[in-house]
N, C-alpha and C positions, 0 to 999 in steps of 0.2 A: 511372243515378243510384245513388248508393251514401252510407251514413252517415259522418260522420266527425266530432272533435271541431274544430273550429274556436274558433281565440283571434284575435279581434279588438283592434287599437288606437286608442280614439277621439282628437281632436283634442287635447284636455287629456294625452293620453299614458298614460290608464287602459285596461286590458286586462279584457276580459269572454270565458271561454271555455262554448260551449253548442255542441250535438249539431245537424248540418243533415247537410241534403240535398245531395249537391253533383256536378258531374258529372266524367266519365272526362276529359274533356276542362281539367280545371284541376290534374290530376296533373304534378308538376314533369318533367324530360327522363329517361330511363335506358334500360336496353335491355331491363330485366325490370320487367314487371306480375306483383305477385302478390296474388293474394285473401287476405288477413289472416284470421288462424282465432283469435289469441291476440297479445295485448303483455302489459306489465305494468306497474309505478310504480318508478321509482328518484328518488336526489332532484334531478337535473337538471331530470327532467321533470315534477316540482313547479316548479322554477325558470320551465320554456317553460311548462308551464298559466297561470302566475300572473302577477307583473310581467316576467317574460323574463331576469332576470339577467346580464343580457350578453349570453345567448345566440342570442338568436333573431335572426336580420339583419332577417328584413323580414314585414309582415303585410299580409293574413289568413295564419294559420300554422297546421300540423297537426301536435303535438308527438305522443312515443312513440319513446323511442331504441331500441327493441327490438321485433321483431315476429316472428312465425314462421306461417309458410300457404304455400299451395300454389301455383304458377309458373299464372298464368293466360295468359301469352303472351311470347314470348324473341326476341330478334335475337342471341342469343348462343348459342356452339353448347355450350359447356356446361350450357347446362339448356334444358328443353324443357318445354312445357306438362303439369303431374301433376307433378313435382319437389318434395317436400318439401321447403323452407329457413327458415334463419334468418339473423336480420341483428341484430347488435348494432356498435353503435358509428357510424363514419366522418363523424359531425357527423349523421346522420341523426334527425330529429326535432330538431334543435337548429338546422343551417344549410339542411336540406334537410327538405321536408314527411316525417312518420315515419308510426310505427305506429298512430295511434289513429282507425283509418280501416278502412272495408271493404276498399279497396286501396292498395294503395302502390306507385310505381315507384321504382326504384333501378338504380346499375351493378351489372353483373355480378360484379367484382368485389367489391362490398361484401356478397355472400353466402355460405353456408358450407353445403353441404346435411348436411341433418339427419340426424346419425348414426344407426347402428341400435342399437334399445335405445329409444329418444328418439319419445316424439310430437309434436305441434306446443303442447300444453298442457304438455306437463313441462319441454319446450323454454325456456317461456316460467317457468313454475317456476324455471325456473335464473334466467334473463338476461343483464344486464349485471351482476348481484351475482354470480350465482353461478360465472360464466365469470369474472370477477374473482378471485374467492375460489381458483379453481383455476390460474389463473395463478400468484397469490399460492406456493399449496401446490409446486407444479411447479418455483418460483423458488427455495423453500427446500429442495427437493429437488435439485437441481440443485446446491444449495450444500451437500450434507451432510449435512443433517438426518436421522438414523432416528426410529425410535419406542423404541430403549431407550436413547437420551440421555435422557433425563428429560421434564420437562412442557411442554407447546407452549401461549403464552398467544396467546388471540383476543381483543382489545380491540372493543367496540361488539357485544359475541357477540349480543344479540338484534334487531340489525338485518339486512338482508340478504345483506348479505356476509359479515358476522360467523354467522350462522344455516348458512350452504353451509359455509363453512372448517370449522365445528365439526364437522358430519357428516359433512363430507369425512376429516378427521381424525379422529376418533373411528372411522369405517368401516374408514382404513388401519392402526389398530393404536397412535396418539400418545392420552397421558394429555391431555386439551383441559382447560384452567381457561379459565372464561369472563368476560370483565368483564363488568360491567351496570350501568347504574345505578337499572334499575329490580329493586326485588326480587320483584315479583310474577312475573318469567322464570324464576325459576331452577328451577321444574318442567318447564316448556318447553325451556330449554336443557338439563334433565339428560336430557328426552326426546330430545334430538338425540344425545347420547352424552359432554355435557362430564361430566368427574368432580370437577371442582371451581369452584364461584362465588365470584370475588374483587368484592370489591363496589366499587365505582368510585373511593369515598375512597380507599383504599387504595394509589393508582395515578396521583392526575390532579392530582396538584403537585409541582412538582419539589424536590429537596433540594441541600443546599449541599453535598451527596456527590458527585463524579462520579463514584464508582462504589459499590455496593451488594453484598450478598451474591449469587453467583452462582445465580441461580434457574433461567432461563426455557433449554430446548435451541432454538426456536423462537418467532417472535412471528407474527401476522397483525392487524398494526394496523390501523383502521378510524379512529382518531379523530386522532392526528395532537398537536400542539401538547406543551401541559405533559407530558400521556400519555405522549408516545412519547420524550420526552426521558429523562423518569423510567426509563421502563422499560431505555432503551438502557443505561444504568450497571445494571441488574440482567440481565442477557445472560451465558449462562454463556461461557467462552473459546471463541472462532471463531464462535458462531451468527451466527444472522442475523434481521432483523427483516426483514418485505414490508409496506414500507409503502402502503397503498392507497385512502386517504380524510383528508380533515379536520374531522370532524366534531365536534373540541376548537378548530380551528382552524390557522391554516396557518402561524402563526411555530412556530420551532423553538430554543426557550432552552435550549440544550445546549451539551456542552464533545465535543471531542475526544478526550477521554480513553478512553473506551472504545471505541475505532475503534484505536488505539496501543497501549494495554497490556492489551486483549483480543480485539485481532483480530477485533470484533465488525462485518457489513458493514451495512449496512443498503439493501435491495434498491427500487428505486422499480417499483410495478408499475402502467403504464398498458392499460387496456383497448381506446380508440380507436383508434388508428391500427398496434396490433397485425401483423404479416404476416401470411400466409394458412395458412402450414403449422402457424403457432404454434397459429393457431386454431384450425384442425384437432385439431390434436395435445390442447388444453384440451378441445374439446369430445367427443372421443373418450374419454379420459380421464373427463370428466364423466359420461356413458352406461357406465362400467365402474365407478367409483369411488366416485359415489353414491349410497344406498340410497335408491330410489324413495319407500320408506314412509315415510324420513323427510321427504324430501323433501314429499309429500299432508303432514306434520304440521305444516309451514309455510304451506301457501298460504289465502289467503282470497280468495273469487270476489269479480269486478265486472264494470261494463258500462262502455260509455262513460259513461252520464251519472250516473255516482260518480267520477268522474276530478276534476273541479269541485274537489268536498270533499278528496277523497283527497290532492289536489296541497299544497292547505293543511296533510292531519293530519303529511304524510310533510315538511315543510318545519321544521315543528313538534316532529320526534321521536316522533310519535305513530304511527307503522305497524311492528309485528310483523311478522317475516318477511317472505314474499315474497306480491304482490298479483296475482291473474294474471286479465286483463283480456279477457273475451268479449266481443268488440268485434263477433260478430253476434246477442249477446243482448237 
């Protein structure tokens, strides 16, 4: 028997998620069992704690798109029992029971062994935001971006994804301005390394301009909508935006114009269904690129039975940073 958070769906179609007992034996099919040491909170899995938002196929369900712990048993010859891993993405905790559990089974494939540098708590410090955020950085890299083009804007900077890009950036050497809109962050994000806070007004309605004075060498959007429309007409000539959330929302009232007469790309970055070496490559990258300390200055501890609340604040806008969840505390 082992703990896990379990979200029930009663008859009426209301969902109630609490902390049981449940056995080895109601784990879904995979070829790796691993003892769960660490997940965390993104806002999907506010989504699967709560009414399911589309996500979740069928209950009783065990939400957690992220987890990181140690291989307690393999039919797969690349890992063996004692293997460090982590697992972000592949519909897991969404179409497949996830991390908010003492164990999880999963394919083989939907695992990444845990680089070195990396424990199974910083692992989960990172996550799906912070493997996001460095995808993000990787994709603007990829397209050009240095650190003496000028300023690199993170929109959503005190949320989780926006929190890793910053100090991901700021670590490699780019000027970070960070959006917010809350003002109480902007000690916290200067503590990550942004050097300058643009405050949300600033940013999150579009103008009858398509294009703007050339500001931004780099974006790492998080919020999507009026935001990133806005922004795209202020894109200095050839950068690029990584767009990678909606959390202004998912239409996009924008013109073409600055894709034309500035060459400016705009990069879509998915985290899911990602290939193997990419993630490799991110999470390597993440254990070389991101400073640990900053990293401890983001996370705040939980158990399983804070996931309840937690799933609601993070649905809400209300979770700082990254939440990183002892799920044998």
């Amino acid at each position: 028997m082992f703990k896990a958070l379990v979200v029930e769906k009663d008859e009426e179609g209301k969902t109630a998620a609490a902390v049981q007992e449940i056995g080895e034996e109601r784990l879904p099919e995979g070829e790796v069992t691993v003892a769960v040491e660490y997940s965390t909170v993104n806002y999907k899995d506010g989504l699967c704690i709560g009414p399911g938002g589309g996500l979740v196929r069928s209950y009783p369900h065990v939400p957690g798109i992220d987890f990181a712990g140690t291989v307690e048993a393999s039919d797969d010859a690349r890992y063996k029992p004692g293997d460090k891993v982590v697992l972000t993405g592949w519909r897991v905790g969404e179409a497949h029971w996830g991390g908010y559990a003492q164990k999880a089974r999963v394919k083989a494939d939907w695992l990444v062994p845990l680089p070195e540098g990396l424990d199974t708590r910083a692992a989960m410090a990172v996550g799906t935001a912070g493997f996001t955020a460095m995808l993000a950085v990787m994709a603007l890299e990829d397209h050009g971006m240095k650190p003496d083009q000028g300023e690199v804007l993170v929109t959503g900077a005190a949320g989780g994804v926006g929190s890793v890009a910053t100090a991901i950036l700021a670590n490699l050497g780019y000027d970070v301005a960070g959006v917010t809109g809350r003002p109480e962050t902007e000690g916290y994000l200067k503590g990550l390394g942004a050097t300058r806070i643009v405050a949300r007004e600033e940013v999150n309605e579009t103008v009858k301009r398509p294009l703007e004075s050339e500001t931004w060498a780099g974006c790492v959007d998080a919020v999507g909508g009026p935001m990133l429309a806005r922004v795209l007409g202020q894109m200095k000539y050839g950068a690029s935006v990584a767009a990678v959330g909606l959390a202004g929302g998912a239409g996009l009232p924008a013109t073409v114009i600055p894709f034309l007469l500035r060459g400016v790309n705009l990069l879509g970055i998915d985290s899911v269904m990602q290939p193997y070496e990419n993630r490799l490559r991110a999470w390597e990258r993440i254990a070389k690129d991101l400073p640990m300390d900053k990293l401890e200055a983001m996370v705040q501890p939980a158990t399983l039975a804070d996931l309840p609340a937690l799933g609601g604040d993070i649905l809400k806008g209300q979770v700082k940073g990254r939440v990183v969840v002892d799920v044998n505390a």
